[in-house]
TORVO-254229 format. One record per residue (C-alpha): x, y, z. Coordinates in nm, 2 decimals, decimal comma, padded with zeros to 4 digits. Each point is the difference from the previous one (the first is absolute). Layout:
N
<pt <X Y Z>>,
...
This chain:
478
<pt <-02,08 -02,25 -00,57>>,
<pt <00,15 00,26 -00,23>>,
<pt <-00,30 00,16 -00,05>>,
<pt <-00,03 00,06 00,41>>,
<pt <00,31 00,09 00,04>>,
<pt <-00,06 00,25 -00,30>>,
<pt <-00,26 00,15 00,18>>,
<pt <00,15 00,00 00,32>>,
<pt <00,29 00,23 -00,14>>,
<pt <-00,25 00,25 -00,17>>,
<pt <-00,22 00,04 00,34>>,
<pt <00,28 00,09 00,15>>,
<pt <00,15 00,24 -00,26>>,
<pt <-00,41 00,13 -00,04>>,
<pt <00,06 00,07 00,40>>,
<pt <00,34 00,17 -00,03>>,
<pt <-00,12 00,21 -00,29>>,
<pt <-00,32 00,10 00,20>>,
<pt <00,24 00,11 00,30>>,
<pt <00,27 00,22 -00,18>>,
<pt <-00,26 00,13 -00,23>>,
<pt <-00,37 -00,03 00,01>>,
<pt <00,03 00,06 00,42>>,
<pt <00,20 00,27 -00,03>>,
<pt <-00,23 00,17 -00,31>>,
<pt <-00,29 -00,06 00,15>>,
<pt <00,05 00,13 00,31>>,
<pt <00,13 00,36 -00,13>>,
<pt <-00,28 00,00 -00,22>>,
<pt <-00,20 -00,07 00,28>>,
<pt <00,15 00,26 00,18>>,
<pt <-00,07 00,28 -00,24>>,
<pt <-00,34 -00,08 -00,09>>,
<pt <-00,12 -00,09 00,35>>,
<pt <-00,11 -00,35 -00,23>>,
<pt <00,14 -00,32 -00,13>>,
<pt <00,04 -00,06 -00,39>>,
<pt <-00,15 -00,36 -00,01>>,
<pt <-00,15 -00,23 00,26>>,
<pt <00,32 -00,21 -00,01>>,
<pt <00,22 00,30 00,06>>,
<pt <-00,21 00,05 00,34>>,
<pt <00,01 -00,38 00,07>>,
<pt <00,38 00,02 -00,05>>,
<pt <00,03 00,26 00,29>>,
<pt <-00,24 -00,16 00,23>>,
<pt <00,16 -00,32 00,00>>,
<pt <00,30 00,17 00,08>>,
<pt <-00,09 00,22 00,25>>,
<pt <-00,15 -00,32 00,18>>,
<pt <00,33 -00,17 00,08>>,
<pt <00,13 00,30 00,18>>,
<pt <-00,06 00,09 00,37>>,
<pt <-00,16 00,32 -00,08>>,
<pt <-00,30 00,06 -00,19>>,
<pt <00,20 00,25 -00,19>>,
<pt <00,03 -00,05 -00,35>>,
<pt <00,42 -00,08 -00,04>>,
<pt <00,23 00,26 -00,20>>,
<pt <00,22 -00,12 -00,27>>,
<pt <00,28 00,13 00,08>>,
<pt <00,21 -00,33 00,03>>,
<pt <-00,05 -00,05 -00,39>>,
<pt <00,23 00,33 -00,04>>,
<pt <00,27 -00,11 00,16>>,
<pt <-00,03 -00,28 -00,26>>,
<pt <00,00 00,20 -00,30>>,
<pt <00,27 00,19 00,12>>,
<pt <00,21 -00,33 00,08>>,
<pt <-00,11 -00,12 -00,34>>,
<pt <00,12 00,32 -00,15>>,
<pt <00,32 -00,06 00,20>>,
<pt <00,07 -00,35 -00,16>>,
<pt <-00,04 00,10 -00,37>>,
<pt <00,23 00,31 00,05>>,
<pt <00,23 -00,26 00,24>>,
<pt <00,06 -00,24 -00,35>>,
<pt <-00,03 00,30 -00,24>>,
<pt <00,37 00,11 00,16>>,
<pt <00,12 -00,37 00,06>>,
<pt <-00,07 -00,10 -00,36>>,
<pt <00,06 00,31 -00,20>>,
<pt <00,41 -00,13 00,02>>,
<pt <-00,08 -00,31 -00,17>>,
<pt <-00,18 00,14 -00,28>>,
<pt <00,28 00,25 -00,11>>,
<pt <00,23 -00,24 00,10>>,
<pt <00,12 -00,07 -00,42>>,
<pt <00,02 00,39 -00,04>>,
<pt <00,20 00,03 00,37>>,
<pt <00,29 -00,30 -00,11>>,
<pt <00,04 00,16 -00,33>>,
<pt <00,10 00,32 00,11>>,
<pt <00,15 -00,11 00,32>>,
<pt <00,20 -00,32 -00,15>>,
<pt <-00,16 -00,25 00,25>>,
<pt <00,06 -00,39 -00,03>>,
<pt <-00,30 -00,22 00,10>>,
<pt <00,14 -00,07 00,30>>,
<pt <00,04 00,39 00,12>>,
<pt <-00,35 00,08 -00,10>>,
<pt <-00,11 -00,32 00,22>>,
<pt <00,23 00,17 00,29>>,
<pt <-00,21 00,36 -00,08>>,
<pt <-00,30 -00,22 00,08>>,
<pt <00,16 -00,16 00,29>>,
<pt <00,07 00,34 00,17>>,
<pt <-00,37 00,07 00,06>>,
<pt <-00,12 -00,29 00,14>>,
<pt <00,31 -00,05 00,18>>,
<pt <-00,04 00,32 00,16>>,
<pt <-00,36 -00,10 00,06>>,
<pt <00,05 -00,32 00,18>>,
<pt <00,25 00,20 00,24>>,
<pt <-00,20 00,28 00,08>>,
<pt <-00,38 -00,16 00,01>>,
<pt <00,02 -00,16 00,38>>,
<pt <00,15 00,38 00,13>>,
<pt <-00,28 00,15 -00,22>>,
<pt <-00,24 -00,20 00,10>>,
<pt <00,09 00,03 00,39>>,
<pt <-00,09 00,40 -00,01>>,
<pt <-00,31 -00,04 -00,13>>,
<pt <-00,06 -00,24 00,31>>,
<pt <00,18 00,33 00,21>>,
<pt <-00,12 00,31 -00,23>>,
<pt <-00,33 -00,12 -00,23>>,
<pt <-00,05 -00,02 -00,33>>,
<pt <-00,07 00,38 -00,06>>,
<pt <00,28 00,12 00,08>>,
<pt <00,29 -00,27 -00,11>>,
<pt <-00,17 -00,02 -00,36>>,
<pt <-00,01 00,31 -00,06>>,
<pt <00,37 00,05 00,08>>,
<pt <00,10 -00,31 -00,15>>,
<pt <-00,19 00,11 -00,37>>,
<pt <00,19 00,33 00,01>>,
<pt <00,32 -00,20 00,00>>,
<pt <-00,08 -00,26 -00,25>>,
<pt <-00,19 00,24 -00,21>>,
<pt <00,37 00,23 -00,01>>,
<pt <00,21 -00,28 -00,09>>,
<pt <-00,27 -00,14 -00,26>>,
<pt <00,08 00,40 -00,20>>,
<pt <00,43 -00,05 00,08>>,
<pt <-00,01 -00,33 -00,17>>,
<pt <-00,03 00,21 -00,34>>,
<pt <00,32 00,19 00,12>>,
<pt <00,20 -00,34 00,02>>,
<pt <00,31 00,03 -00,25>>,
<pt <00,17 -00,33 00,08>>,
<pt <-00,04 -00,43 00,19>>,
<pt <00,08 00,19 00,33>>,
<pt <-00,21 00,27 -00,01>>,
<pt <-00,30 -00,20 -00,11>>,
<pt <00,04 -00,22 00,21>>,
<pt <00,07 00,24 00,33>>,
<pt <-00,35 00,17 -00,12>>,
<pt <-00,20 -00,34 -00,04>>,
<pt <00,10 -00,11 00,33>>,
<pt <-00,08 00,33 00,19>>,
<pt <-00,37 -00,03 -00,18>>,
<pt <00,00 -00,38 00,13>>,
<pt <00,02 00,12 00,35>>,
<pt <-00,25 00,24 00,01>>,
<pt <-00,23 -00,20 -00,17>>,
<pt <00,11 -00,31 00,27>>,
<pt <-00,39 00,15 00,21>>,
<pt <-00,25 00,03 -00,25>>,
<pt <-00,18 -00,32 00,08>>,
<pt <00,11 -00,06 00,38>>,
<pt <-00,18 00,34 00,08>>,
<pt <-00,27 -00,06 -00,26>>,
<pt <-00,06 -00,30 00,21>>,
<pt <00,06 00,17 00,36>>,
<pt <-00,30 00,24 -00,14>>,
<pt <-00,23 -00,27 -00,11>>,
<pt <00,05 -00,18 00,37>>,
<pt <-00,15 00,34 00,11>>,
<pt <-00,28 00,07 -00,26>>,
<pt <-00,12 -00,31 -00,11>>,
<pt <-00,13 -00,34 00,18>>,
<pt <00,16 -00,36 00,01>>,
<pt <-00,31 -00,06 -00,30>>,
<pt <00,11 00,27 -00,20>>,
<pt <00,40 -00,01 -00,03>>,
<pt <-00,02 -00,26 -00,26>>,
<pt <-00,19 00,18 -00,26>>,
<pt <00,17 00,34 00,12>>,
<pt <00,35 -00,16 -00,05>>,
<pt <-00,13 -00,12 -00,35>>,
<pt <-00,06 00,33 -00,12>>,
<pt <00,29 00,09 00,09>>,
<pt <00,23 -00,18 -00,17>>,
<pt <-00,24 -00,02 -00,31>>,
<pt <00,11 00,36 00,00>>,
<pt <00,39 -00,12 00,02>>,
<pt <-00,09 -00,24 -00,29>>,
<pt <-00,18 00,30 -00,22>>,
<pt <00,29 00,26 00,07>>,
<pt <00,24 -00,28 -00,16>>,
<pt <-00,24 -00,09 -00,26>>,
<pt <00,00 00,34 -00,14>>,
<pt <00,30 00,12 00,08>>,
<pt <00,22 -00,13 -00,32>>,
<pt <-00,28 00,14 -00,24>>,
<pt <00,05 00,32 00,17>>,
<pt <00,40 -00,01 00,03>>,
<pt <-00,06 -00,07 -00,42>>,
<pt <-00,15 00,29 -00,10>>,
<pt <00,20 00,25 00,30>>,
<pt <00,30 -00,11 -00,14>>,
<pt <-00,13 00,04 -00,35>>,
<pt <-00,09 00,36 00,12>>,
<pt <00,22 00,14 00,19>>,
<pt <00,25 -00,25 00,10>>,
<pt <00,14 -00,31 00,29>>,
<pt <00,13 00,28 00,23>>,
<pt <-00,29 00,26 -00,03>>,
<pt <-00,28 -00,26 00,07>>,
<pt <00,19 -00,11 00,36>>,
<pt <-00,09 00,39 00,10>>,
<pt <-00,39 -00,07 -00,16>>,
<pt <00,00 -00,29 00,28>>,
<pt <00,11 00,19 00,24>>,
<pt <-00,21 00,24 00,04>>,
<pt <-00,31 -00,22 00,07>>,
<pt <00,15 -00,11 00,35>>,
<pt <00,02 00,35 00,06>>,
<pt <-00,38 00,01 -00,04>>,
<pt <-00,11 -00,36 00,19>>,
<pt <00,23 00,15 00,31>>,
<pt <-00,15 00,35 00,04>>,
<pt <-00,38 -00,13 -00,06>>,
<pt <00,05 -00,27 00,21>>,
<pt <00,17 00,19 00,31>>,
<pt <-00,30 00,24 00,00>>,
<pt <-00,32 -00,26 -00,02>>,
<pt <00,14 -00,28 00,18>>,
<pt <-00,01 -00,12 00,39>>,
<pt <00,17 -00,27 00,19>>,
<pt <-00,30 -00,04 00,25>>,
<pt <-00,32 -00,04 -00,15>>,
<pt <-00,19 00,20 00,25>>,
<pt <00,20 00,30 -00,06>>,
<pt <-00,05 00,07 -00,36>>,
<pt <-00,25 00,26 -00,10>>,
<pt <-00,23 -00,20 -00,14>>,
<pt <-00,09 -00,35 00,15>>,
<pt <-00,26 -00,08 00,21>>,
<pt <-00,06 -00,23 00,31>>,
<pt <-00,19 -00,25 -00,25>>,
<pt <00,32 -00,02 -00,17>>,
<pt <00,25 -00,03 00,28>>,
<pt <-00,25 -00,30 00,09>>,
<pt <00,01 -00,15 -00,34>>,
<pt <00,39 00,03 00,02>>,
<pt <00,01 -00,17 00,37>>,
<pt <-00,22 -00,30 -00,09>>,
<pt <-00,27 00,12 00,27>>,
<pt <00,27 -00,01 00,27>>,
<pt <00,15 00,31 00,16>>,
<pt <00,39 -00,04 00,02>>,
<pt <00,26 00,26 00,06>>,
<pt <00,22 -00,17 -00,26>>,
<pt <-00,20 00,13 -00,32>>,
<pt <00,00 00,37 00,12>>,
<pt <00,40 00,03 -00,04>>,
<pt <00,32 -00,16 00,06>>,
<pt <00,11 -00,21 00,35>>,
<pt <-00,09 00,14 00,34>>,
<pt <00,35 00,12 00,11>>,
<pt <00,36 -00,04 -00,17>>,
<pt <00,01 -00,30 -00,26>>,
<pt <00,21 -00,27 00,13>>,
<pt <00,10 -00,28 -00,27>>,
<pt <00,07 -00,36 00,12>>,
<pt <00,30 -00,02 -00,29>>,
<pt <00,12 -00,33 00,06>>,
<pt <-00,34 -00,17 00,06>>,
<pt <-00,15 00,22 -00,36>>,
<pt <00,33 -00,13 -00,18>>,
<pt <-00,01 -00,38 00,13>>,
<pt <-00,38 -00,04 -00,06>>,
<pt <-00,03 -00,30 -00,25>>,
<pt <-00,32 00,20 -00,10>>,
<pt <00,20 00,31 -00,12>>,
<pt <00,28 -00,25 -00,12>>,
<pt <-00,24 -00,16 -00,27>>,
<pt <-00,20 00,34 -00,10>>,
<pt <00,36 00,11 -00,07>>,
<pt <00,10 -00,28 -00,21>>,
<pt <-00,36 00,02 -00,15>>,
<pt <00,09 00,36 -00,13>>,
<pt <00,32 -00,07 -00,13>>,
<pt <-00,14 -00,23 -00,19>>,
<pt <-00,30 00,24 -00,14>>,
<pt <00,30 00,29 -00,03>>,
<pt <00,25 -00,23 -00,21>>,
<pt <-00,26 -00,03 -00,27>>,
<pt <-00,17 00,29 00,00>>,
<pt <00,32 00,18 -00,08>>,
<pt <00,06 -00,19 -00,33>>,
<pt <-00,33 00,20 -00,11>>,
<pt <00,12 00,34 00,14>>,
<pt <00,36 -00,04 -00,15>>,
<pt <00,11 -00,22 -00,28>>,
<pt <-00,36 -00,08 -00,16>>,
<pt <00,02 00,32 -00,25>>,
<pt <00,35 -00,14 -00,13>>,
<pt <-00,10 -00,38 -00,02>>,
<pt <-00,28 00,11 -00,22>>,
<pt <00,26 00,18 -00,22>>,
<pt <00,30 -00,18 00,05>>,
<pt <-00,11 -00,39 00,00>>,
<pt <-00,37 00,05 -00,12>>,
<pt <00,06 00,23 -00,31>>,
<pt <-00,31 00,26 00,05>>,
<pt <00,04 00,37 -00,11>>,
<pt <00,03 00,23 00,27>>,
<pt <-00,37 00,15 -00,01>>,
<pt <-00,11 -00,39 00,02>>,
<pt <00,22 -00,07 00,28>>,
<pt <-00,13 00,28 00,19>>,
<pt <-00,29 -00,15 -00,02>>,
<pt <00,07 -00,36 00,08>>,
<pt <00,16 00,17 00,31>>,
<pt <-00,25 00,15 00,12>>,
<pt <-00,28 -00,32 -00,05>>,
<pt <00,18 -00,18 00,34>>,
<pt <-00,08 00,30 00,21>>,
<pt <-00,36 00,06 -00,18>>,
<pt <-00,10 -00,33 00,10>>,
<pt <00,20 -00,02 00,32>>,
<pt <-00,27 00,29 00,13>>,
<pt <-00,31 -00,23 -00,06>>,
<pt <00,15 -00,23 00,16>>,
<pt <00,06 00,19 00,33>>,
<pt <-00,35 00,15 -00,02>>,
<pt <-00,14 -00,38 00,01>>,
<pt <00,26 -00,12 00,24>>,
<pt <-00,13 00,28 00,22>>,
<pt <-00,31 -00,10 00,00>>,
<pt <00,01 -00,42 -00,03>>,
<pt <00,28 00,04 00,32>>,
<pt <-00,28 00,20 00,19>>,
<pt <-00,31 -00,19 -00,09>>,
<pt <00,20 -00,30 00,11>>,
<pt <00,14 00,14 00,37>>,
<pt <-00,40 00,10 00,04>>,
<pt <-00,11 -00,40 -00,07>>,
<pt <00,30 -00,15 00,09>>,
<pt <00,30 00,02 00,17>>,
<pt <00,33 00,25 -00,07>>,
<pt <00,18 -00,30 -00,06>>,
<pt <-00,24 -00,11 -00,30>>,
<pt <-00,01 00,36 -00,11>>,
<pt <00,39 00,10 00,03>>,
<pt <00,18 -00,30 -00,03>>,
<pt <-00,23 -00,24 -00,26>>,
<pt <00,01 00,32 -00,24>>,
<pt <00,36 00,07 00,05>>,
<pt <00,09 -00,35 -00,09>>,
<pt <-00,21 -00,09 -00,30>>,
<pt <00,10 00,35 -00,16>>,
<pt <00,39 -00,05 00,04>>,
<pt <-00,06 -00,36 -00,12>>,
<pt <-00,21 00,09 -00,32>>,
<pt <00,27 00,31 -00,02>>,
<pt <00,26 -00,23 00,01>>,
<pt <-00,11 -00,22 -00,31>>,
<pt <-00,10 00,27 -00,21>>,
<pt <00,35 00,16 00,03>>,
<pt <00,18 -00,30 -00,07>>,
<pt <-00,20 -00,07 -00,30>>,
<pt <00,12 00,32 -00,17>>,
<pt <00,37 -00,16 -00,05>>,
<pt <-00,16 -00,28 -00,24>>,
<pt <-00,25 00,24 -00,16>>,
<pt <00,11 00,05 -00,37>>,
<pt <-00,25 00,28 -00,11>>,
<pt <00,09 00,34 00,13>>,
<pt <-00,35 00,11 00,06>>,
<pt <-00,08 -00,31 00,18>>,
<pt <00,34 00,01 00,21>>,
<pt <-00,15 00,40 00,09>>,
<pt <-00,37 -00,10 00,14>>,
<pt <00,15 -00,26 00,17>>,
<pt <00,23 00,23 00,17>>,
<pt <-00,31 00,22 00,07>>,
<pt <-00,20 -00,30 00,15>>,
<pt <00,32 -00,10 00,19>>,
<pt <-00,04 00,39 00,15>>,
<pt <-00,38 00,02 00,05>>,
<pt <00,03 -00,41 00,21>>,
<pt <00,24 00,14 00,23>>,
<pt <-00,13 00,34 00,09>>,
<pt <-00,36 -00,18 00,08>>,
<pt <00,13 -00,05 00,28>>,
<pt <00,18 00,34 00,08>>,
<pt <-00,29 00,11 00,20>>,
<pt <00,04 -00,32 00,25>>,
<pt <00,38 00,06 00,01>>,
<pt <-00,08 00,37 00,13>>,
<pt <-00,32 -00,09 00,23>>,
<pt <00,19 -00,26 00,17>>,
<pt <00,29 00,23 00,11>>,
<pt <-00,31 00,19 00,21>>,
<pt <-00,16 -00,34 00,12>>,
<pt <00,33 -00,07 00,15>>,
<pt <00,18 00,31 00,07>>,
<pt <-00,31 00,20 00,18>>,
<pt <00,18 00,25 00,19>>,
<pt <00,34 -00,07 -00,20>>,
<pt <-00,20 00,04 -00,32>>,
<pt <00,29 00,27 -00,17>>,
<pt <00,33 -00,26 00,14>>,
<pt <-00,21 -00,30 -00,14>>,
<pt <-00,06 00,16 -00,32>>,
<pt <00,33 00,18 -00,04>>,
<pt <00,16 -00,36 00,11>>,
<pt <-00,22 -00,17 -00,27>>,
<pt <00,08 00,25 -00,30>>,
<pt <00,35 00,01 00,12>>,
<pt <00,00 -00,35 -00,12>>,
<pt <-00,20 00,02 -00,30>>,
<pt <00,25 00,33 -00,09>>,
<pt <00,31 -00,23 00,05>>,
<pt <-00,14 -00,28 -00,25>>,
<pt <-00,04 00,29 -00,23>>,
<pt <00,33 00,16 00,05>>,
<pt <00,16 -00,39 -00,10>>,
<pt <-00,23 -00,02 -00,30>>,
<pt <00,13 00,27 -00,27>>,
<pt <00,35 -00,11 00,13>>,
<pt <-00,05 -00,39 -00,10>>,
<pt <-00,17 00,06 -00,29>>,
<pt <00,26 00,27 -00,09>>,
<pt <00,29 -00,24 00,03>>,
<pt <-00,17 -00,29 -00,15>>,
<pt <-00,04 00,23 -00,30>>,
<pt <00,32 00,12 -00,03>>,
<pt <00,18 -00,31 00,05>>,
<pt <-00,20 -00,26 -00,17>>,
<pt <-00,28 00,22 -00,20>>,
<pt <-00,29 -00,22 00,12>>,
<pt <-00,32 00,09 00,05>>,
<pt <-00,15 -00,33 00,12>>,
<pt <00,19 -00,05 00,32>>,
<pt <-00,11 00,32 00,14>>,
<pt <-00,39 -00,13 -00,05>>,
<pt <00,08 -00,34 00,15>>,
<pt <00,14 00,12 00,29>>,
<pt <-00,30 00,23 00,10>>,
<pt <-00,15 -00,23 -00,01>>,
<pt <00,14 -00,25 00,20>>,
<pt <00,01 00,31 00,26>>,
<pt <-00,32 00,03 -00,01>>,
<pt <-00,09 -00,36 00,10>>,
<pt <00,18 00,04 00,29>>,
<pt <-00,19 00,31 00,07>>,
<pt <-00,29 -00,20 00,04>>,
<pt <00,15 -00,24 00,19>>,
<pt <00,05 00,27 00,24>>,
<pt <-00,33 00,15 00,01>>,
<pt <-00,10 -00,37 00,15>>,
<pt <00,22 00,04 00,30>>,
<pt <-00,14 00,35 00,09>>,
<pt <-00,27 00,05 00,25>>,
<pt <-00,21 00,26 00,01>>,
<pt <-00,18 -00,03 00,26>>,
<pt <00,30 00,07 00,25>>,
<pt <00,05 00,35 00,05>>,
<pt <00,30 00,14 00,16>>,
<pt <-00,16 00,21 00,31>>,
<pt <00,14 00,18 00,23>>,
<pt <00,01 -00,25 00,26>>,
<pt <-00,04 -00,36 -00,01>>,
């Protein structure tokens, strides 16, 4: 059995790998040679140019709006993490207690959970293209004044500004997927995605290091900065909220997107004004559990963004250099993780049902999470204590890409409210996190009730993952 699940997972990552990359090569070389590079490469676009309703061979042009949403989630948790690896340098020269440094890292994600159903809302009303690139303008500005901050308020006031303009990435990374990708694809797309959020915050404390090291905690907030400057104009000039508008797709494409099936909902946004059943979004058990889900996922996937670097200092006794490191490992392996989540959740919705491939993922992750976390607290060696902090990481965010795919299984035409609802959540259990484990710190100085507690959050995250259904969507009308 392990051997054929084995080779289950590497078909599928084999077909993924021949989509983003071999497809895509193969038909530009194609292209400019007027021939195909191997008999495989031509196989690869025949088979895909079957499926379609066209005999047009299908542009690519979907797996752009990937790598730009990909290059979106690395930049997202380069800005969101930076904070927590100059965090010793900022509480020297500042004079910050534990417990004001956990409200610094409170101020972003409470700031995110307020803002990310709004956010989320105008993508719904305005697209992605244009809300993203307004809202990484604002972030990317407050990312360069957090190096100006001379004082707690200040800090703080700056942290919280970047929280709310970050509040859309994902909702309207996820409003553009519900236009440019199909039902089969969103899993793998949404793993890539946030295998990108899990590299940006696996290198970001090595590069905080040697910035710091070079030119200093304040000079390096600008260096981030600028890169949301870069994402926002690129992205503003290449990309299209409707499919069939951009410059460079084809019918086979817009086919491929659709399933076959002609619908006006892929080409755009709602027919008309977009009118929102609050009360029956906000009293939907569904939405109730994916919430509680997420708050769940949020509450320990904050310790990692936060107070790891410290613990690893502080309770664990590792040098700076090693700790940045150890830091980083959590994140490192949380981005296989989503990369295989992606594509286990999607190979199961084909042979199975959403329920087996949302719900039974969801569940056995945050369980497994759940012991793994726990297990830390009576873990004497500090290496050990570290990989198990990194499996803890890489369990739970296998099933990221089910949390995210079943916010558009459910929320079809409120895709941006379900998903801004959802992180909302997830942002709140974050926003609690730094603050428990700030005061826990401060007034007992221990480390192991922090871990024991995640993970008893976590087993109830799974408990709510059972209760959700995801084959329910909240339509229009009943």
């Amino acid at each position: 059995m392990p051997s054929l699940w084995l080779f289950a997972l590497w078909e599928s990552l084999w077909e993924a790998y021949g989509k983003v990359v071999r497809l895509p090569m193969a038909r530009t070389i194609s292209n400019l040679t007027g021939c195909c590079t191997s008999p495989l490469s031509r196989a690869m676009i025949d088979k895909e140019a079957t499926v379609t309703t066209t005999s047009e061979r299908p542009t690519t042009v979907r797996y752009g709006v990937l790598i730009f949403a990909f290059a979106l989630a690395v930049i997202t948790y380069i800005d969101r993490v930076c904070i927590a690896g100059a965090a010793p340098f900022i509480i020297e020269e500042l004079k910050l207690t534990p417990v004001a440094i956990g409200m610094v890292f409170s101020a972003f994600t409470l700031a995110y959970s307020i803002f990310e159903v709004p956010s989320g809302w105008l993508g719904d009303i305005m697209g992605a293209r244009k809300v993203l690139t307004r809202i990484v303008i604002w972030w990317s500005v407050f990312t360069m004044l957090t190096g100006a901050a001379w004082n707690f308020a200040s800090l703080c006031a700056t942290r919280f500004l970047f929280g709310a303009g970050e509040a859309g990435a994902f909702p309207n990374i996820s409003r553009s997927f519900s236009r440019w990708f199909h039902a089969s694809e969103r899993g793998r797309a949404h793993g890539v995605v946030f295998m990108g959020t899990r590299l940006g915050g696996a290198v970001t404390p090595l590069i905080v290091a040697a910035l710091i090291a070079a030119i200093g905690w304040r000079k390096a907030f600008v260096v981030f900065g600028v890169l949301g400057f870069v994402w926002a104009a690129l992205w503003y000039r290449w990309y299209r909220d409707v499919p069939a508008k951009h410059p460079g797709v084809n019918q086979a494409e817009i086919d491929l997107i659709r399933g076959g099936q002609a619908s006006e909902k892929t080409e755009g946004f709602l027919a008309g004004p977009l009118i929102v059943p609050w009360r029956k979004l906000l009293l939907s058990p569904n939405l109730i559990f994916i919430c509680l889900m997420y708050f769940s996922f949020g509450y320990g996937l904050y310790f990692y963004l936060t107070w790891l670097p410290t613990y690893l200092v502080k309770a664990r006794g590792f040098s700076s250099f090693s700790s940045g490191l150890l830091a980083g490992l959590p994140l490192l392996v949380a981005a296989g993780a989503n990369i295989f989540g992606g594509l286990v959740t999607d190979r199961l919705a084909k042979q199975y049902s959403l329920r087996a491939s949302r719900c039974a993922i969801g569940a056995a992750s945050f369980f497994a999470s759940a012991i793994a976390i726990a297990a830390v607290a009576i873990t004497e060696n500090p290496l050990a204590a570290a990989l198990l902090v990194a499996l803890a990481a890489g369990l739970a965010d296998f099933s990221l890409p089910a949390c995210w795919a079943v916010c558009l299984d459910v929320g079809k035409d409120y895709t941006g409210i379900v998903t801004g609802c959802m992180n909302t959540f997830g942002n709140l259990g974050g926003t609690l996190c730094p603050l428990v484990i700030g005061f826990i710190v401060e007034r007992w100085g221990n480390w192991n009730i922090p871990f024991v507690l995640t993970g008893l959050v976590y087993l109830a995250g799974a408990g709510f993952w059972l209760l959700i259904n995801p084959e329910k969507s909240l339509t229009k009308v009943d």
